[in-house]
N, C-alpha and C positions, 0 to 999 in steps of 0.2 A: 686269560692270555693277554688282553691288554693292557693290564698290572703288569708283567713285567717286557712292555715294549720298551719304557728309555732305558733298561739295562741290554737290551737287544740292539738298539738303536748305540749305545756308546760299545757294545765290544764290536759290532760291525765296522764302525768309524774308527776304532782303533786298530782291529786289524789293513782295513785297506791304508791307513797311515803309512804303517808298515812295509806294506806291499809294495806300494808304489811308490816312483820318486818324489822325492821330495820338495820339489820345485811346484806340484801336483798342490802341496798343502791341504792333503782333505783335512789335516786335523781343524782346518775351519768349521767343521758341519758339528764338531762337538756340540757346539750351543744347541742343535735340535736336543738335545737329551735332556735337558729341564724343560723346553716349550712342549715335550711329549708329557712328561711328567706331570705337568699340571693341569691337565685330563683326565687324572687317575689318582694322584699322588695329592698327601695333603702337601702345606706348605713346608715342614721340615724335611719331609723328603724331597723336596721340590727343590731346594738349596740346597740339599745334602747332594741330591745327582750334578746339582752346577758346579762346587767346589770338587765333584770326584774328576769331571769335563776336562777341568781346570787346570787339575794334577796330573791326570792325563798328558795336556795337551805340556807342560812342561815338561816332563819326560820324554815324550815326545823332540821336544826343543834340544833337550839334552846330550839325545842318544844319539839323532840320527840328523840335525839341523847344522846347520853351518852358520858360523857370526854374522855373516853379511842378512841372514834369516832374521837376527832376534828381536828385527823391528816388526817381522809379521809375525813371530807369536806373539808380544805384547799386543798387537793390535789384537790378535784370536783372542789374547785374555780378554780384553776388555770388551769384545765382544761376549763371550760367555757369563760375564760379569751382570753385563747387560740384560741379556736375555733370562738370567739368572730373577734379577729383580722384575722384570715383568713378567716370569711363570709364576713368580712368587706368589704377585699381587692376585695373578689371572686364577691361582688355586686358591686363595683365600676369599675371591670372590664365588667361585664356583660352589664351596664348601659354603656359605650361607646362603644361595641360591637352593642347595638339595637339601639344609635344612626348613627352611620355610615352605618346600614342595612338602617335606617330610610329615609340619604341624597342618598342611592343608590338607592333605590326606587322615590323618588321625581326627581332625574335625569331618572331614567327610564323612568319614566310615562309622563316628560319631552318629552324624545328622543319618545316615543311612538306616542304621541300628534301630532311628525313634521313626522315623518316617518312615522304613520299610521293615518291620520287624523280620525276624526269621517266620514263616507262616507253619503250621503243624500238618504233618502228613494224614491225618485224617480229622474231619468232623463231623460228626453225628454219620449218616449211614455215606458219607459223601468222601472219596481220596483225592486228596490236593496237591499239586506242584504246582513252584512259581518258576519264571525262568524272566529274569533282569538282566538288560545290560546297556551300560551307561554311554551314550555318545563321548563324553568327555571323557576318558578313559582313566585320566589320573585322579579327576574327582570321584570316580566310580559311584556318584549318584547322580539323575538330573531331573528332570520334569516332568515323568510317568510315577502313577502311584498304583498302588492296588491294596485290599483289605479283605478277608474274609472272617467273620465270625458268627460265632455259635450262639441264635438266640431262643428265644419261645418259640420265636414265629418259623424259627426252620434255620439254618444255613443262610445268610447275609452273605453278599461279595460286590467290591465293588473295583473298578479298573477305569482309570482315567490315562488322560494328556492334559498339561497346563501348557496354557499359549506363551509361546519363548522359550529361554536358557538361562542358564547358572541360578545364583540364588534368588532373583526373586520366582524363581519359577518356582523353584525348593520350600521358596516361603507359603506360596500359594496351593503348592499341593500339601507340605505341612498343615493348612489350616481347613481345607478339606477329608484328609481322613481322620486330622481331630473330631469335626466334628458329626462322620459317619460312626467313629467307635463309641460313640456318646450317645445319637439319635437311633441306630440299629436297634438298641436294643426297647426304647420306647414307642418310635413307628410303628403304628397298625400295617401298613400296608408301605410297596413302594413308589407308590407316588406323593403319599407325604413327608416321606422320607426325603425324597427330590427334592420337595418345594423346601424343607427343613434344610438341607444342605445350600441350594441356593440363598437364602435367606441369611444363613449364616456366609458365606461367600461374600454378599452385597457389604452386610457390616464391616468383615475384612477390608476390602476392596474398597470403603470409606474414607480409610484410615492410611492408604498409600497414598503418594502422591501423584496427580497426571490424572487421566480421565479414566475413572475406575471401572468401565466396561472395557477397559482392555485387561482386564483381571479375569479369565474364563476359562473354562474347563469342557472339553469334552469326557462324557464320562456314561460308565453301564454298569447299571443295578440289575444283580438278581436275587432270586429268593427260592429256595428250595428245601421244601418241607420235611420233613424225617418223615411222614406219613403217606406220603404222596406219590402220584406217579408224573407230576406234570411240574413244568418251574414257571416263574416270573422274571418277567425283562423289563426292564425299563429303558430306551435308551438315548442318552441326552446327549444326540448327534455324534456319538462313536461307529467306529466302523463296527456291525454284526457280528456279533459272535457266530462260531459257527459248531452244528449239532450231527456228533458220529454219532449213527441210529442202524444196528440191524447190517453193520455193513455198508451203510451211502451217509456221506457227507453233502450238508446242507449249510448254505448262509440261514440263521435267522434275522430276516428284516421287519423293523418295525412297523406294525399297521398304516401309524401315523407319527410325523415327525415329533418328538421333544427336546423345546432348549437346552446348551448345553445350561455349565452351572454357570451362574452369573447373568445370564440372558433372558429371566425369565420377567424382567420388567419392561425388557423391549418386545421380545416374543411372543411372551404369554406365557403361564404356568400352568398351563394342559400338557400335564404328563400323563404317559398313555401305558397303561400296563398291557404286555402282551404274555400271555398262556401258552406255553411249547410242549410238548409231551417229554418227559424224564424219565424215563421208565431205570428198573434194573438192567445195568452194565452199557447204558446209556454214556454221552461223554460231553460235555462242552468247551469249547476251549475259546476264554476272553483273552484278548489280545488287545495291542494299540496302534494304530498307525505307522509307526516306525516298520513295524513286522510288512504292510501293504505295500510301502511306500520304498521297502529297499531297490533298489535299480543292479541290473547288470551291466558291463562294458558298454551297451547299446543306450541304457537309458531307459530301459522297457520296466516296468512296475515286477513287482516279486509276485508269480502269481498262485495266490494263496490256495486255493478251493481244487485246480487242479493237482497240486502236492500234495494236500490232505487225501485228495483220494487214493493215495498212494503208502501212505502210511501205516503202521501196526495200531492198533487201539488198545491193546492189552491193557495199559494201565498210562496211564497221566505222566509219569515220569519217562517212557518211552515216548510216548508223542512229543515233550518238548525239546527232549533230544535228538530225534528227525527235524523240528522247524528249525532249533539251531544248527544244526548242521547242512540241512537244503541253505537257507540265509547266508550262513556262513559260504558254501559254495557258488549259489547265486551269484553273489556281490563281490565273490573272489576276495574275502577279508574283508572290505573298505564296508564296514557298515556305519553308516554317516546319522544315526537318529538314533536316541533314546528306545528301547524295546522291553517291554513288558507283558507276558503272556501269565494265563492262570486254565492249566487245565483241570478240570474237577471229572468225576469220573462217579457213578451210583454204583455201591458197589452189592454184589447179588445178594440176595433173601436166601435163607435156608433153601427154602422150598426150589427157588429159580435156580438155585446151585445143585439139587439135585435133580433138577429135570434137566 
């Protein structure tokens, strides 16, 4: 529709030309019909609607103008003339502005690709959905990362925040799930995992400039066995996952606190593994702060744990279509922060499937 306003715009102007006397002169406003134009229109069409103004507005002079007039239509010409070459300019500026929007999003979606791969619907006895969405909406990537993979030791996953925006945030979570897809599968356990990731981090974080503990990450490691009934948590000061069990939903909080990534030489690297029970058709669902932190009109926090209880569990891919859509309504659209959730779901044994 807005494509064809300066044709709307110039047969409007033309008719009320018409209409009215002519003492009136609307054919002045012809010049809106290229300043509209070069909103929508590249630049050949943008000159093409001014020289049509143009012809108009002479015709106009022609048909229905009187001599003692033809000092205001030349004046209208040169006005249309006018406004002709600065829609011109103002479309050929605009048209290298949505190309370069154009190559930042193709590198996004790029960097998205490597940093956030597509995640597979299932691994080992475990059903996975991701559910991402970018504060910066054009970049459609930012500062949340997540990972899940399939190793010896069981199902690996991991869900963070990098502290800040745009790319170096991107960089920062870039070289953290580097080097979880790398260390997952050699770490015995998750806690040296942790320290292995922060370690790597600190190296990182060497290498930029400015004071490299400001390079840090909140972040949650779990582990969950294809033999098992119970998981592992790690969590290096992220908000709790929380665990659908039987019908009731539960925060799981950690026994005791662990630094995030990058903290562990001011903190300590006492990371604490915590044991939850996992059983068949069990659910957990890792999130990031974004998801806590959205606000309503009031300013009141998104409140996570009562939703949940409200929720379907059936499968992973329904739960994070309820948090998007509570969020979504919450916040009335405006959701101002980075969100990254990862529902994982055990899915039943023969046996548990037919009792």
């Amino acid at each position: 529709m807005a494509f064809l306003a300066p044709l709307a715009v110039t047969a409007i102007i033309t008719v009320l030309a018409y209409a009215t006397p002519s003492y009136l002169y609307f054919s002045r406003f012809l010049s809106l019909a290229p300043a509209f134009a070069a909103s929508v229109w590249p630049v050949v069409g943008t000159v093409a609607i001014g020289v049509l103004a143009a012809a108009i507005d002479v015709v106009i002079a022609v048909t229905t103008g009187q001599p003692s007039e033809s000092r205001t239509h030349l004046f209208t010409l040169a006005v249309i003339a006018g406004a002709t070459a600065a829609a011109a300019y103002a479309s050929h500026v605009r048209q290298e502005r949505e190309q370069t929007l154009a190559d930042i999003r193709s590198v996004a979606e790029t960097t998205q690709k490597v940093l956030l791969r597509p995640m597979p619907h299932r691994l080992g006895r475990l059903d996975v959905e991701v559910l991402y969405l970018a504060a910066a909406v054009q970049a459609r990537v930012g500062g949340d990362f997540y990972e899940a993979l399939k190793t010896t030791h069981g199902v690996r996953l991991i869900i963070g925040d990098v502290r800040g925006k745009g790319l170096p945030a991107v960089g920062t979570a870039s070289a953290i799930v580097g080097c979880f897809r790398e260390a997952a599968y050699d770490e015995p356990d998750l806690a040296r995992l942790a320290r292995r990731l922060d370690l790597s981090m600190s190296r990182y974080a060497a290498l930029l400039p400015g004071d490299r503990t400001e390079y840090f990450a909140t972040a949650l490691l779990a582990e969950i066995p294809d033999d098992g009934s119970a998981a592992q948590i790690v969590n290096c000061g992220h908000p709790p996952p929380l665990l659908f069990r039987a019908g009731a939903v539960r925060e799981v909080t950690p026994t005791a606190p662990s630094p995030p990534i990058n903290m562990g030489v001011l903190l300590g690297e006492d990371y604490r593994i915590d044991t939850v029970p996992f059983a068949d058709e069990d659910q957990l669902l890792l999130y990031t702060d974004g998801v806590t932190e959205t606000r309503d009109h009031t300013g009141a926090f998104f409140p996570l744990v009562g939703h949940a209880g409200q929720w379907d569990t059936d499968s992973p891919s329904r739960l994070l279509e309820q948090l998007h859509r509570d969020l979504v309504h919450y916040s009335r659209g405006r959701l101002e922060d980075d969100i990254a959730a990862i529902a994982v779901r055990a899915a039943a044994t023969t046996a548990s499937a037919r009792a």
